[in-house]
C-alpha positions in Angstrom: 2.7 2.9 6.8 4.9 4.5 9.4 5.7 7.9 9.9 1.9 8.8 8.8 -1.2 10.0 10.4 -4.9 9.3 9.7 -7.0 12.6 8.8 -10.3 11.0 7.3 -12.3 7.7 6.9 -14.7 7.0 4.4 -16.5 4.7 2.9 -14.6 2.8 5.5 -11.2 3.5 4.2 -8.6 5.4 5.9 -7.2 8.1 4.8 -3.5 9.0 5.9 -0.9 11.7 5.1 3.2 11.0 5.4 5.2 13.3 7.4 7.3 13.4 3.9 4.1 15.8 3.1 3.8 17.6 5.5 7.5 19.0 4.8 6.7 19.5 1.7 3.9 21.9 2.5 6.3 23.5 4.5 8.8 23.7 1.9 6.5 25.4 -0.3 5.2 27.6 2.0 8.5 29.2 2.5 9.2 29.3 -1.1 6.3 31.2 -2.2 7.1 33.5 1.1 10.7 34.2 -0.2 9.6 35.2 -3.7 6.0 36.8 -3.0 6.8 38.1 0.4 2.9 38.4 1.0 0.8 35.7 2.9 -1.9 35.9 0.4 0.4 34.5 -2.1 1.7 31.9 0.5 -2.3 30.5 1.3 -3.1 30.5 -2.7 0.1 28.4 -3.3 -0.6 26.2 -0.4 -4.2 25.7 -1.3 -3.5 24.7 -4.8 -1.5 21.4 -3.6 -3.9 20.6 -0.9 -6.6 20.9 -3.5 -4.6 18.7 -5.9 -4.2 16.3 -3.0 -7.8 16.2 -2.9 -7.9 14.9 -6.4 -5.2 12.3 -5.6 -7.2 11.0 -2.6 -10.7 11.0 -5.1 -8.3 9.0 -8.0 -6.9 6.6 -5.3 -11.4 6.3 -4.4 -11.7 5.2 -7.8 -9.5 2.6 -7.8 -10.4 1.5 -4.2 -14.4 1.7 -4.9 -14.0 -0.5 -8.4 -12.1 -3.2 -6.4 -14.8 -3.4 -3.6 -17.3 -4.1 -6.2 -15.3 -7.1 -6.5 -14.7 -7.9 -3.1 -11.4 -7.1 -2.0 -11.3 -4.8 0.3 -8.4 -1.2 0.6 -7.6 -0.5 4.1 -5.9 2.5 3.6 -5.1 5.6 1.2 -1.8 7.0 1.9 -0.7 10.6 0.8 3.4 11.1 -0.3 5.0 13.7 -2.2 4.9 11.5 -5.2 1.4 11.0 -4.9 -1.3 8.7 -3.6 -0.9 4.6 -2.8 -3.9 3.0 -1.8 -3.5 0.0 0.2 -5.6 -2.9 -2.0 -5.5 -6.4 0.6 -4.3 -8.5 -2.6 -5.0 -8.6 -6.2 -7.8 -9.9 -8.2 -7.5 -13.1 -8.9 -8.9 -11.9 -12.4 -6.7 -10.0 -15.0 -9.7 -8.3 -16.5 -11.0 -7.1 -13.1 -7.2 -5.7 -12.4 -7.6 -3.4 -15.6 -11.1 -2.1 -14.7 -9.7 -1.3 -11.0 -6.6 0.1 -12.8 -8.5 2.3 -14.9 -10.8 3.5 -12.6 -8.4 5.7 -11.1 -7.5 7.9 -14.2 -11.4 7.6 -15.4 -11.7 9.8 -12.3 -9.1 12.0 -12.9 -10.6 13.0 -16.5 -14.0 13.5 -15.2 -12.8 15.6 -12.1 -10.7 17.1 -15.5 -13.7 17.7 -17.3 -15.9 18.7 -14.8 -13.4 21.7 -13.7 -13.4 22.4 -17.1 -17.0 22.8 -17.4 -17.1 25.2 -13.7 -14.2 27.5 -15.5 -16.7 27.8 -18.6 -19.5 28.6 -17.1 -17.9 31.2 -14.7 -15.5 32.8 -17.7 -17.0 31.7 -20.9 -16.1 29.3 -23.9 -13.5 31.3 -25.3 -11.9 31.9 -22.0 -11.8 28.2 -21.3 -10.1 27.4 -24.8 -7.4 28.9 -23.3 -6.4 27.5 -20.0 -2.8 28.4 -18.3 -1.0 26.3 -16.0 1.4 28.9 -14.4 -0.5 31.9 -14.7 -4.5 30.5 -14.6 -6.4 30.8 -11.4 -7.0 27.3 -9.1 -10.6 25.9 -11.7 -8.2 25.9 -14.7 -4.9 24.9 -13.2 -6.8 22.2 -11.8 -8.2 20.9 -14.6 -5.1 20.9 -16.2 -2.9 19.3 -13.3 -5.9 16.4 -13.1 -5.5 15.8 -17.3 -1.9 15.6 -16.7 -2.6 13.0 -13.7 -4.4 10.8 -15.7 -1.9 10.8 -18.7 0.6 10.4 -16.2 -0.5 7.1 -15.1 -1.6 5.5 -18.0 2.3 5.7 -18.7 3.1 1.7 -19.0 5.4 1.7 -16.2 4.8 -1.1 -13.2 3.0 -0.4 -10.7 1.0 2.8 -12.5 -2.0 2.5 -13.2 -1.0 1.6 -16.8 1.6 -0.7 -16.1 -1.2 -2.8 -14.3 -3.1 -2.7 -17.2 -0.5 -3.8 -19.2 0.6 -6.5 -16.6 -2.8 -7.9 -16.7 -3.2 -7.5 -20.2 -0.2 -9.4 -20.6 -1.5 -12.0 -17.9 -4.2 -13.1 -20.2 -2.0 -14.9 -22.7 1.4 -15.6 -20.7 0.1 -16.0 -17.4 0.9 -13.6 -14.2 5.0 -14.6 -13.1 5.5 -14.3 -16.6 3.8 -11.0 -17.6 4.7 -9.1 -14.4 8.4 -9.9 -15.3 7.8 -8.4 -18.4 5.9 -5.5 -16.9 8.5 -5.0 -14.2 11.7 -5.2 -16.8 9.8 -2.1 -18.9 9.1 -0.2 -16.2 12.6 0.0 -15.2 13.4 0.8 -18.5 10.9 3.9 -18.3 12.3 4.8 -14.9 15.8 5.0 -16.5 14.5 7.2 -19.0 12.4 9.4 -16.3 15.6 9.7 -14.2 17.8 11.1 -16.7 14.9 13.4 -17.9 14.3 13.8 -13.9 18.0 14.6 -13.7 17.9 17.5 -16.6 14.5 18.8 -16.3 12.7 18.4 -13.1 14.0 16.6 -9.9 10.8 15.5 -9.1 11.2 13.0 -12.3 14.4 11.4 -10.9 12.6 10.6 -7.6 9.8 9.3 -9.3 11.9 7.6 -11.3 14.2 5.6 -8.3 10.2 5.0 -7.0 8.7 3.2 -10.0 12.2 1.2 -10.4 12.4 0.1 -7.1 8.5 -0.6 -6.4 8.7 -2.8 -10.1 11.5 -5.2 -8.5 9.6 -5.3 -5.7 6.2 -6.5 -7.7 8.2 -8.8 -9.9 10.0 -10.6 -6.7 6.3 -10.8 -4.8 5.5 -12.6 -8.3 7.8 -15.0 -8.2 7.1 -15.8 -4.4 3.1 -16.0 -5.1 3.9 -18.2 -8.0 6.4 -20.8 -5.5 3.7 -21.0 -2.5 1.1 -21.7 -5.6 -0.9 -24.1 -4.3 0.2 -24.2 -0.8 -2.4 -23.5 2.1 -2.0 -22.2 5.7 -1.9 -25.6 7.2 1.5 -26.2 5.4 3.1 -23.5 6.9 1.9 -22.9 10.2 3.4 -23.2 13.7 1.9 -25.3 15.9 3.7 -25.0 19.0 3.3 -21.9 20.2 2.6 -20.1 23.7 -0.4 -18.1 24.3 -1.2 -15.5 26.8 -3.8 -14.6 28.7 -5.6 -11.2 29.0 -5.1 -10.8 32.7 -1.5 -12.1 32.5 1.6 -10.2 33.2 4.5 -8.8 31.5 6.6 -10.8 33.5 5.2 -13.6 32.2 5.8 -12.7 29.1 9.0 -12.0 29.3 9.9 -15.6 31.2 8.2 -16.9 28.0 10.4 -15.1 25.5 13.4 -15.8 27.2 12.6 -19.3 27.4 12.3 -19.5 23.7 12.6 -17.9 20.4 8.7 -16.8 20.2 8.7 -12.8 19.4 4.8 -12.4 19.5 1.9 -14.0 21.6 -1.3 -14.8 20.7 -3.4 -13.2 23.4 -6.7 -15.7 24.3 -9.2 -15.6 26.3 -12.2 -18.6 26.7 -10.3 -19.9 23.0 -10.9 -16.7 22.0 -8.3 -14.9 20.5 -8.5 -11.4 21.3 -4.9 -9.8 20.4 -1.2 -9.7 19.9 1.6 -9.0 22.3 4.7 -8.1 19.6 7.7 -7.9 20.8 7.7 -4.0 20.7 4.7 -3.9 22.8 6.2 -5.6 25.4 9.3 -4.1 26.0 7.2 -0.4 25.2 4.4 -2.0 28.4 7.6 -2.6 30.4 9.0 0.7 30.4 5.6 2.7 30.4 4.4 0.4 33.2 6.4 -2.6 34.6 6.1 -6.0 35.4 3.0 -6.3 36.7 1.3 -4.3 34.0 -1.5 -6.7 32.6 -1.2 -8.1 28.8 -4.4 -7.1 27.5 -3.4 -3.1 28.9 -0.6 -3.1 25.7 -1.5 -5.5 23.2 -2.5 -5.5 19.8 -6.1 -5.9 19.6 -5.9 -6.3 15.5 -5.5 -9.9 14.8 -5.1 -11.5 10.9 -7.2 -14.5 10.3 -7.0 -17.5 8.1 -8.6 -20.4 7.8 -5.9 -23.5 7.8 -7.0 -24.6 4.4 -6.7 -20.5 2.5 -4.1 -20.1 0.1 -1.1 -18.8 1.4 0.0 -16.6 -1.9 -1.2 -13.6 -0.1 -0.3 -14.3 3.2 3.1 -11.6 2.8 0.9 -9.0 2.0 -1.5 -9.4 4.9 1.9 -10.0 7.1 3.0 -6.4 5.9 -0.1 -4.7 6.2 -0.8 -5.5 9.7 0.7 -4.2 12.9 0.8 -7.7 14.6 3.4 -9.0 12.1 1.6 -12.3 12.0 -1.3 -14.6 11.4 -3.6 -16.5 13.1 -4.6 -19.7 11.9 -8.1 -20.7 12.7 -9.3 -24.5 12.0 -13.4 -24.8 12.9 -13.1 -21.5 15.2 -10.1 -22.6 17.3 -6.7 -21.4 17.1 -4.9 -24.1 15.2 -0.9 -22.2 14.4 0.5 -19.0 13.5 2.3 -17.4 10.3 4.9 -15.0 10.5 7.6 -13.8 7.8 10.3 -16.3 9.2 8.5 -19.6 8.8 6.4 -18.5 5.7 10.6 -17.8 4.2 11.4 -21.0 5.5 8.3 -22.6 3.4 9.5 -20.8 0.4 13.2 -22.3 0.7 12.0 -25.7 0.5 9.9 -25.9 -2.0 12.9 -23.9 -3.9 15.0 -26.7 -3.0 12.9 -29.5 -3.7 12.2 -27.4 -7.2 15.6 -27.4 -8.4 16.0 -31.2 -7.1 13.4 -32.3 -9.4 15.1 -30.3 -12.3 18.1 -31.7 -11.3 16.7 -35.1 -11.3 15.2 -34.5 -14.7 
């Protein structure tokens, strides 16, 4: 995601916070400074949120940890006002393996819940703990409290929470998943409607979660509808295959002759039918004014390359598209670079099988 920064890896699994953030750190910073006036009441309030970030980042674990149990991989955990979005590399094919993944998130939440609980108890006794205070209660119980309200939260059954999913993928079980995440998407915008004008009397924070979840569930329900038209298609169907490839020792100049001369915007970088990177667009005009001409391809490229095989599904070929910095796909057929996949020709694809869909209704 732009506009963020990594500060941790684990588990193999970036983890990145948003500039968005950041500001909002700031923001609070300064507001417990205008009504405290004392920097011991500035570092308590700050701590608190980076705390309950903390938890967000170990709830975004859960969900990431459960899905690599069934092999698909998270590349990233991203930190926003809002929350946590952890970057999953495509659904599970399985509805009942999307609810365990779902649930695994607020599962965490609770026990981190519980087990703050538990610390507060043991530190202030039972009868303390039956009596836990969100504005007034030190960081153990407004923790607790904050991670119970976290888990609630999501269960909420509003696309893409973690309890819309489950009910998306409940609902896939019987009707099938264009069906059910229509259904999912068309109540969650009905809950954002009612979280705005809550949002909008109550708590800002509400509205803008609100415009998120309504947005993000129009966005799922389209990527539905698009999965379910390339249904059946595989890479080799939508593939270019002429293309111009660059070597690691050529020039920038060569590069540009090459993008003048046609309407290629990224080259597939090779070496000994290797490939070994991406020159976008961006990286080459960036190489040009950093270093000129002469400056060698392989000194600015992309060395993060998507791979498919020519005969892989192409239903999730978007998301890897949006998730990687290349803003393409290479097309491998027996090791060998066979085409490449970008947004334009995988769009074109989609078109005409559209067409050729509403012929054959036509025709019927």
């Amino acid at each position: 995601m732009k506009w963020s920064w990594k500060i941790a890896q684990a588990a193999g699994i970036e983890v990145r916070v948003h500039v968005t953030l950041l500001i909002l750190l700031a923001w609070i910073a300064l507001a417990y400074w205008h009504l405290e006036g004392t920097l011991g009441a500035v570092v308590s309030g700050v701590a608190f949120i980076v705390a309950l970030f903390a938890c967000i980042v170990l709830h975004e674990f859960g969900h990431a940890l459960t899905a690599r149990r069934f092999g698909i991989r998270t590349r990233s955990i991203v930190l926003l006002p809002i929350g946590g979005i952890a970057s999953i590399e495509r659904s599970p094919d399985d509805p009942r393996q999307e609810i365990l993944i779902a649930l695994a998130g607020p599962a965490v939440s609770l026990a981190l819940a519980l087990l703050l609980w538990l610390t507060f108890a043991a530190i202030h006794g039972l009868a303390e703990a039956r009596h836990l205070e969100l504005d007034q209660g030190g960081l153990l119980e407004r923790l607790a409290i904050v991670n119970f309200l976290l888990a609630a939260f999501n269960l909420l059954p509003a696309f893409p929470m973690d309890g819309g999913r489950v009910f998306r993928a409940a609902l896939s079980l019987r009707l099938g998943p264009l069906r059910a995440t229509r259904i999912a998407a068309a109540v969650a915008q009905a809950a954002a409607v009612v979280l705005a004008l809550l949002g909008l009397r109550y708590n800002l924070l509400l509205f803008v979660i609100a415009i998120f979840i309504w947005f993000a569930a129009a966005g799922e329900a389209q990527m539905a509808g698009i999965r379910a038209a390339l249904a059946g298609a595989v890479a080799r169907s939508a593939m270019l295959t002429r293309f111009d490839v660059l070597a690691p020792d050529a020039s920038l100049g060569e590069a540009v002759t090459l993008t003048l001369a046609g309407s290629q915007k990224s080259f597939p970088v090779t070496e000994a039918g290797r490939i070994v990177g991406v020159l976008r667009q961006d990286d080459l005009v960036r190489g040009l004014h950093d270093h000129g001409k002469l400056c060698r391809v392989d000194r600015v490229m992309n060395p993060e390359v998507s791979l498919m095989d020519v005969e892989d599904p192409l239903d999730g070929a978007l998301d890897t598209i949006g998730d990687t910095r290349a803003g393409l796909i290479a097309v491998m057929d027996r090791g060998r670079l066979a085409g490449l996949i970008d947004t334009d020709n995988l769009l074109e694809l989609l078109r005409i099988r559209r067409a050729l869909d509403e012929h054959d209704k036509a025709a019927w």
